[in-house]
BAGUGU-927591 format. One line per field, with one value per residue (C-alpha): residue number from 0; residue in three letters; z, x, y. Coordinates in Angstrom, 3 decimals, decimal comma. Each point is the difference from the previous one (the first is absolute). Example, Ala and Ser with C-alpha at 12.3 -4.5 7.8 and 13.67 -1.06 7.14 Angstrom:
# residues 2
num	[0 | 1] .
residu	[ALA | SER] .
up	[7,800 | -0,660] .
east	[12,300 | 1,370] .
north	[-4,500 | 3,440] .
# end
This chain:
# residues 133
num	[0 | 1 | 2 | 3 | 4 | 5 | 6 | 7 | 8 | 9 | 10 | 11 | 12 | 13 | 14 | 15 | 16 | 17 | 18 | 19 | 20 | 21 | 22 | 23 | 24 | 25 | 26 | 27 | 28 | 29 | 30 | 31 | 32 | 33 | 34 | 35 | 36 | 37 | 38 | 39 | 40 | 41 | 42 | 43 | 44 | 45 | 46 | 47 | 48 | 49 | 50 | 51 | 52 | 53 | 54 | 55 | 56 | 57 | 58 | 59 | 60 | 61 | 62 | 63 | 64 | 65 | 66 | 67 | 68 | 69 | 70 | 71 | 72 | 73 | 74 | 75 | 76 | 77 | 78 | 79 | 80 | 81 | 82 | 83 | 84 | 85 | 86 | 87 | 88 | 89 | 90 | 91 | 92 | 93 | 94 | 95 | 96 | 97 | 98 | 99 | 100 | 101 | 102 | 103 | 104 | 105 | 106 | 107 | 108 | 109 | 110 | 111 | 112 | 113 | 114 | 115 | 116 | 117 | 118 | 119 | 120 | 121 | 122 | 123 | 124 | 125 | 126 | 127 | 128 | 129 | 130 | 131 | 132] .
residu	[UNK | UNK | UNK | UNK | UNK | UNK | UNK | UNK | UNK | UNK | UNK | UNK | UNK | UNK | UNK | UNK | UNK | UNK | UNK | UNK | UNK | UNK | UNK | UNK | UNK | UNK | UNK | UNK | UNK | UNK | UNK | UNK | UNK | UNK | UNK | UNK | UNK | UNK | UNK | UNK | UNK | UNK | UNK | UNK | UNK | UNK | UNK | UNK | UNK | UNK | UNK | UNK | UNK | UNK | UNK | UNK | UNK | UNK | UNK | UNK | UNK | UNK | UNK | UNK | UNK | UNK | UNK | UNK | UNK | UNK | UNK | UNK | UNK | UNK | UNK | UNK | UNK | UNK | UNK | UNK | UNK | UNK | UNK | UNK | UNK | UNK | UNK | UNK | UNK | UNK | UNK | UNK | UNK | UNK | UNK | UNK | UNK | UNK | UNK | UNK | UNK | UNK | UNK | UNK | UNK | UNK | UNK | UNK | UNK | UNK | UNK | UNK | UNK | UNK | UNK | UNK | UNK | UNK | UNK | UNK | UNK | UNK | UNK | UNK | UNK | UNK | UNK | UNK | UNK | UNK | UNK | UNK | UNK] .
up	[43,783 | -0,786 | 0,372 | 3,216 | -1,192 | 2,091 | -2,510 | -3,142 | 0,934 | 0,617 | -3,267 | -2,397 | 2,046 | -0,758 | -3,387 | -0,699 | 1,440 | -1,836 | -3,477 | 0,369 | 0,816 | -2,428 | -2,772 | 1,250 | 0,562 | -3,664 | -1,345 | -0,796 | -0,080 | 2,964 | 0,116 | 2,561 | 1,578 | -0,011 | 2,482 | 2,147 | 0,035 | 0,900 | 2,835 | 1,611 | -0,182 | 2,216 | 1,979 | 2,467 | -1,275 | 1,884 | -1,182 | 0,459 | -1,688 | -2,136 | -2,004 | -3,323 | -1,492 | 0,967 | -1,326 | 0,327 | 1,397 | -0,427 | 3,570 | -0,115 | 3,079 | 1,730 | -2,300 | -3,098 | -3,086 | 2,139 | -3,509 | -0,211 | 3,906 | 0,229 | -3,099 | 1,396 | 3,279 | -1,407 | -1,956 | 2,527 | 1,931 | -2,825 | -0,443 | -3,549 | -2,351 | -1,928 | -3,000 | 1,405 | 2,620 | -3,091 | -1,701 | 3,257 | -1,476 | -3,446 | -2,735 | 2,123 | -0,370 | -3,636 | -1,803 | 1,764 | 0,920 | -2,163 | -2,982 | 1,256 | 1,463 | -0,531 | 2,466 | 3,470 | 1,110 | 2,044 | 1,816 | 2,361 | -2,204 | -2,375 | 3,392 | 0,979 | -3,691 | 0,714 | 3,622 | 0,934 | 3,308 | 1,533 | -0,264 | 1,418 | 3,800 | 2,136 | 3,251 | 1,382 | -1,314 | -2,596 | -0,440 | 2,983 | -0,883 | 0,065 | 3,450 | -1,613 | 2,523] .
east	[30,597 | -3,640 | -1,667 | -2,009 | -3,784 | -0,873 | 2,239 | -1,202 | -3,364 | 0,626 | 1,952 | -2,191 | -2,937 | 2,505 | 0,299 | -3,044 | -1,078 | 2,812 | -0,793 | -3,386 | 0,701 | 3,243 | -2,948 | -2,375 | 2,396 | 1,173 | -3,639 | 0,035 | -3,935 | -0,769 | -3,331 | -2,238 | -0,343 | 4,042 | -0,870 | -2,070 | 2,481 | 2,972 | -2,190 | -1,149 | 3,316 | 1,340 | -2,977 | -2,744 | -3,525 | -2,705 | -2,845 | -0,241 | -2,030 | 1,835 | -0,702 | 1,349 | -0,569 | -0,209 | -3,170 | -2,123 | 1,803 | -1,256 | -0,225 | 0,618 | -1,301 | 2,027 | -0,398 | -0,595 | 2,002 | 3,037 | 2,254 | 0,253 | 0,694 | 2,398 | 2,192 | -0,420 | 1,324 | 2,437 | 1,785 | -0,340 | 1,889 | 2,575 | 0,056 | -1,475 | -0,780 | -3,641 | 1,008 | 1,499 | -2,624 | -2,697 | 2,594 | -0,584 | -3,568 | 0,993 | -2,533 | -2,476 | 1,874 | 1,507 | -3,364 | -2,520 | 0,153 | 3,252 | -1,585 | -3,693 | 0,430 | -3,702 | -0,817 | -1,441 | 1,155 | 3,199 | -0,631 | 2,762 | 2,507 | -1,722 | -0,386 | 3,854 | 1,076 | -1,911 | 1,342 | 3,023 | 0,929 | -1,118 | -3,723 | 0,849 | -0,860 | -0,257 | -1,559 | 2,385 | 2,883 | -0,999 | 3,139 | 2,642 | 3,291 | -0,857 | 2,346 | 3,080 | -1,552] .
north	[122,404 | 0,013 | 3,360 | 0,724 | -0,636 | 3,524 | 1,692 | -1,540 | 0,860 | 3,531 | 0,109 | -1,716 | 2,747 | 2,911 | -0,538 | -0,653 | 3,104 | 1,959 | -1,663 | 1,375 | 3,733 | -0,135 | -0,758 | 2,169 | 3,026 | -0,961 | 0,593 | -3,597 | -1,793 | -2,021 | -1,775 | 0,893 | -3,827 | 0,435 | 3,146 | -1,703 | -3,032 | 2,041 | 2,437 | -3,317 | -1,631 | 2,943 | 1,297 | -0,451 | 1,468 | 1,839 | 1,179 | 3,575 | 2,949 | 2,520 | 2,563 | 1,295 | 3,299 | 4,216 | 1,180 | -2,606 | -2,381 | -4,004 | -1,628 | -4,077 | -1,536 | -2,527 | -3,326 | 1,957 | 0,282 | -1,949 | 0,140 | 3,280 | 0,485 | -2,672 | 1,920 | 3,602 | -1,495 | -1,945 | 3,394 | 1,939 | -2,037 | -0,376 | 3,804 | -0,477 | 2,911 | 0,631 | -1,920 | -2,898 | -0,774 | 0,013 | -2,498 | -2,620 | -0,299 | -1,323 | -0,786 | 1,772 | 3,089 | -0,353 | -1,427 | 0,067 | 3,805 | 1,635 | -2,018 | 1,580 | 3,746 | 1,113 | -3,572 | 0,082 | -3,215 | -0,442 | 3,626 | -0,393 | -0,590 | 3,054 | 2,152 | -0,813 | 1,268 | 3,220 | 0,651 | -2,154 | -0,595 | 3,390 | -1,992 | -3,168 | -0,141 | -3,392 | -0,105 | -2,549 | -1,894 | -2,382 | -1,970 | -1,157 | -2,055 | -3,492 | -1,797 | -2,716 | -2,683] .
# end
């Protein structure tokens, strides 16, 4: 018996999901176009302002720097630590600022190495589960 299309849908969705977090939880690379892939795959979007950082805290207006607010959204939802959050952002994070410390691009990936989640705040939920119409 062929297998209900529903449930190969679902399944082929699951494990794509779990390959993902199985290679990020193993501190495996993922590319950051991968990220994006995976976090639209499985969720809704809307634009919403955040803000990352204690001190002085950078605030990204609704629209802006969408990467960065899809990801924190995205492992925060997956109950993801410091260090595998800044692995969703891939080359950004391992060359462009690991490979470049003293840089000021990238500053909310540099601010989210600096304060971790106690400095990310969203003023409204960025990301919903996306319906199995």
């Amino acid at each position: 018996m062929p297998a209900n299309p529903i449930y190969k849908y679902f399944r082929s969705k699951y494990l794509m999901l779990t390959s993902f977090m199985d290679r990020i939880k193993a501190g495996q690379f993922v590319d950051f176009k991968e990220t994006m892939s995976v976090i639209a795959a499985y969720y809704d979007y809307t634009a919403t302002c955040f803000s990352n950082g204690i001190e002085q805290p950078l605030v990204n207006q609704a629209g802006q720097n969408e990467g960065s607010c899809k990801i924190f959204a995205f492992a925060k939802l997956q109950g993801l630590d410091k260090n595998q959050t800044l692995a969703l952002f891939g080359d950004f994070y391992s060359k462009d600022v690991l490979e470049h410390p003293d840089g000021c691009d990238h500053q909310n990936i540099r601010t989210f190495m600096r304060d971790g989640w106690e400095g990310i705040v969203f003023s409204s939920e960025a990301l919903t589960p996306k319906n199995a119409d």
